[in-house]
VODRENVO-36319 format. One record per atom (N, C-alpha, C): residue in one letter; x, y, z. Coordinates in pm, whole numbers, padded with zeros to 5 digits, always signed. Example, Ala and Ser with C-alpha at 12.3 -4.5 7.8 and 13.67 -1.06 7.14 Angstrom:
BEGIN
a+01319-00569+00780 a+01230-00450+00780 a+01320-00330+00780 s+01285-00225+00708 s+01367-00106+00714 s+01290+00003+00787 
//
This chain:
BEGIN
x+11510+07781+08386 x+11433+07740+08502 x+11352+07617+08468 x+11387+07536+08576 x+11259+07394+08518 x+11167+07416+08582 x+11039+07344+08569 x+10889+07330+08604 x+10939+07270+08748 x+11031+07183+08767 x+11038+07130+08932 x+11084+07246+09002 x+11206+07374+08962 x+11231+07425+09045 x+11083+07555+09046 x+11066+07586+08949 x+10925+07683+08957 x+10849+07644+09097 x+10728+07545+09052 x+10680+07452+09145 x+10723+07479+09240 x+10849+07456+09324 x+10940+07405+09433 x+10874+07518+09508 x+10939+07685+09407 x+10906+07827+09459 x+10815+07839+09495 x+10708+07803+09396 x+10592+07888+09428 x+10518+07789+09534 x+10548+07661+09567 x+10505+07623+09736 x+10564+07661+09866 x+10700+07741+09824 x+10744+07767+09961 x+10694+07908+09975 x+10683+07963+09837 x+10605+08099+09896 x+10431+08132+09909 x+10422+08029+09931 x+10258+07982+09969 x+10264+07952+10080 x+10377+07838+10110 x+10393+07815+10296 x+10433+07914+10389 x+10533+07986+10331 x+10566+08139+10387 x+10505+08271+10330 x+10428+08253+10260 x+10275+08338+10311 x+10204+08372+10444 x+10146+08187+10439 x+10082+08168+10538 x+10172+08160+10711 x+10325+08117+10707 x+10361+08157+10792 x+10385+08311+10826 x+10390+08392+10715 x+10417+08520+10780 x+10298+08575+10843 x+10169+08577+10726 x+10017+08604+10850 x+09998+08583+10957 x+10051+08428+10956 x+10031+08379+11152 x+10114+08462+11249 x+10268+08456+11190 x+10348+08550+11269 x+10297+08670+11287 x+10275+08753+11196 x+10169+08875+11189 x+10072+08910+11312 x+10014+08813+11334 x+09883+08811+11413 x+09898+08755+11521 x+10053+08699+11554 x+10080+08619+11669 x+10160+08796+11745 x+10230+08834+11699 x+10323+08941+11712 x+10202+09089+11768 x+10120+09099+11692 x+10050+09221+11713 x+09973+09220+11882 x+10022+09356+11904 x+10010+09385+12062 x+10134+09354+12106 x+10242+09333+12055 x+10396+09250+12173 x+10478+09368+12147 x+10518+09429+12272 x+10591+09518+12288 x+10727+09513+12180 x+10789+09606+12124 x+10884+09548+12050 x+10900+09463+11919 x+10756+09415+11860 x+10743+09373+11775 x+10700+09451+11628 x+10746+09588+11666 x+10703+09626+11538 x+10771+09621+11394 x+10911+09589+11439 x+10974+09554+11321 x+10907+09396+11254 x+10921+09337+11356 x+10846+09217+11292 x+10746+09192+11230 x+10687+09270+11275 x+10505+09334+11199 x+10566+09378+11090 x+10589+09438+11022 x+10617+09499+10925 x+10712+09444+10826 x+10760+09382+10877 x+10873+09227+10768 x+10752+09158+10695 x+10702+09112+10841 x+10627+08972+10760 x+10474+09009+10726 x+10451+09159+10693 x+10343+09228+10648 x+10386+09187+10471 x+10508+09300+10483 x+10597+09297+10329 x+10627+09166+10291 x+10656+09048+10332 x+10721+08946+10270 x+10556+08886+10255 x+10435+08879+10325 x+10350+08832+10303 x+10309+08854+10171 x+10296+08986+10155 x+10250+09065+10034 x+10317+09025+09882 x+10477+08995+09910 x+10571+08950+09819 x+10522+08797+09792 x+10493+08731+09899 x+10488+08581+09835 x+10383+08579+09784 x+10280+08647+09823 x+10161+08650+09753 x+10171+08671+09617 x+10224+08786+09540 x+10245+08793+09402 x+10368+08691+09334 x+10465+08637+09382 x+10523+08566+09358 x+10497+08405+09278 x+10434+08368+09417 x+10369+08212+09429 x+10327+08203+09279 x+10216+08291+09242 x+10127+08243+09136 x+10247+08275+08980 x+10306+08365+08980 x+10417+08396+08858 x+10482+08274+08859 x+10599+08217+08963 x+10603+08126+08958 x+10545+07977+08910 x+10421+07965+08962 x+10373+07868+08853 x+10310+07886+08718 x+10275+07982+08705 x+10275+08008+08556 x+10392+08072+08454 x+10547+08035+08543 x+10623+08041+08462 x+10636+08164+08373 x+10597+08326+08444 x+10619+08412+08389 x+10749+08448+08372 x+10794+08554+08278 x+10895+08599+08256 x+10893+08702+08350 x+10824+08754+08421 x+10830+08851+08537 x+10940+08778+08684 x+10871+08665+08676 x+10909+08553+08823 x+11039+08587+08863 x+11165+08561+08774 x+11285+08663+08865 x+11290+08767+08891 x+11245+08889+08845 x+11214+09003+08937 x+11171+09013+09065 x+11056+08948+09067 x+10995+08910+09199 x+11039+08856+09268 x+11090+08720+09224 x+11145+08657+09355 x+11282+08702+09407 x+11353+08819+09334 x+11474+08896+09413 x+11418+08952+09508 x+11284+08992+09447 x+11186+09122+09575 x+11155+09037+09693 x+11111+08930+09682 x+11060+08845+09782 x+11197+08762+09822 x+11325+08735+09804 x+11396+08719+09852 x+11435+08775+09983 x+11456+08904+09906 x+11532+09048+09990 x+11392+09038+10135 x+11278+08979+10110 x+11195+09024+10188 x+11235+08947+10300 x+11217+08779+10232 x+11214+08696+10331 x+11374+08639+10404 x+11491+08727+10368 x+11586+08760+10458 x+11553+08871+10567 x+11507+08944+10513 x+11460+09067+10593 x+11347+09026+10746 x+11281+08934+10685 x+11214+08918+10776 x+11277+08776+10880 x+11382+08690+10850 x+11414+08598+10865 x+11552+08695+10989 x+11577+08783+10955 x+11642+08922+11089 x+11528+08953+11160 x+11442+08971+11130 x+11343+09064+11254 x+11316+08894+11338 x+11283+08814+11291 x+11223+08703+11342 x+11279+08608+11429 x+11420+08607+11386 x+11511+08516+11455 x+11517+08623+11652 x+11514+08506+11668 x+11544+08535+11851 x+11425+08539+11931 x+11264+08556+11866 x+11146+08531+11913 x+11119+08422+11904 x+11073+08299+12049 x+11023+08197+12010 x+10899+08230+11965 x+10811+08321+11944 x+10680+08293+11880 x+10734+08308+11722 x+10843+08361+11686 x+10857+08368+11542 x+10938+08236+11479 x+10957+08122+11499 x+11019+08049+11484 x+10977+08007+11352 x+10836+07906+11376 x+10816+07895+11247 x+10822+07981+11092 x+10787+08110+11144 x+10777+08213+11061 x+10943+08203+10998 x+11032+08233+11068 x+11190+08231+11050 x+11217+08113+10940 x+11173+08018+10960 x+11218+07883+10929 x+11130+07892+10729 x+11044+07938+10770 x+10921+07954+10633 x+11036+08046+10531 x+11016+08135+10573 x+11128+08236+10482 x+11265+08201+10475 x+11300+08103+10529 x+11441+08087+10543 x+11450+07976+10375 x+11349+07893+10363 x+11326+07798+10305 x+11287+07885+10161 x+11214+08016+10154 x+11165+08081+10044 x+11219+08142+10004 x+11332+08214+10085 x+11457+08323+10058 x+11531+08169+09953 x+11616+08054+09996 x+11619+07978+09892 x+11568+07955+09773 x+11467+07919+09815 x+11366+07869+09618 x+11372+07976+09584 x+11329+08142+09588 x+11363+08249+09549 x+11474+08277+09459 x+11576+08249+09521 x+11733+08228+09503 x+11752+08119+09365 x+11684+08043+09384 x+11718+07942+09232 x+11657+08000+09122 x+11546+08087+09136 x+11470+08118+09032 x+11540+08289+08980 x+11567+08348+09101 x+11604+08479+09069 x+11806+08495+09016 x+11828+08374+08998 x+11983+08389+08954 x+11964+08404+08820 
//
């Protein structure tokens, strides 16, 4: 793993952090949104421990980022087809990647 692709990770799972909270809080009260609630609860939670392994280049960091992979596909299904989840979709779509370079 190089320091550029580390790096790379642990900003997209900082940006899709913060997109999953918003989605989170955009979603709560919407009929039907409870799967979505609950994706981007879990993938929030995942990038959160991720992000920082990632830049400090732990030996843990591919574990995690399979976990936070699996998340932010997971949530990148609940999300797709809501325009309020768009950005959210697009965040994880980008983190499920960097994930992917680090967790091979």
């Amino acid at each position: 793993m190089t320091e550029q692709t580390l790096d790379a990770c642990a900003q997209a799972c900082a940006s899709c952090m913060t997109a999953c909270a918003r989605c989170l809080e955009d979603c709560i009260g919407l009929p039907g949104m409870e799967a979505c609630i609950r994706t981007c609860r879990d993938c929030k939670i995942l990038c959160a421990a991720c992000a920082p392994l990632c830049a400090a280049n732990s030996p843990r960091a591919p574990a995690v980022c399979r976990a936070c992979m699996d998340a932010c596909e997971a949530c990148v299904a609940a999300c797709e087809g809501h325009p309020e989840c768009e950005a959210c979709a697009a965040a994880c779509r980008a983190c499920a990647t960097a994930c992917r370079a680090i967790a091979a």
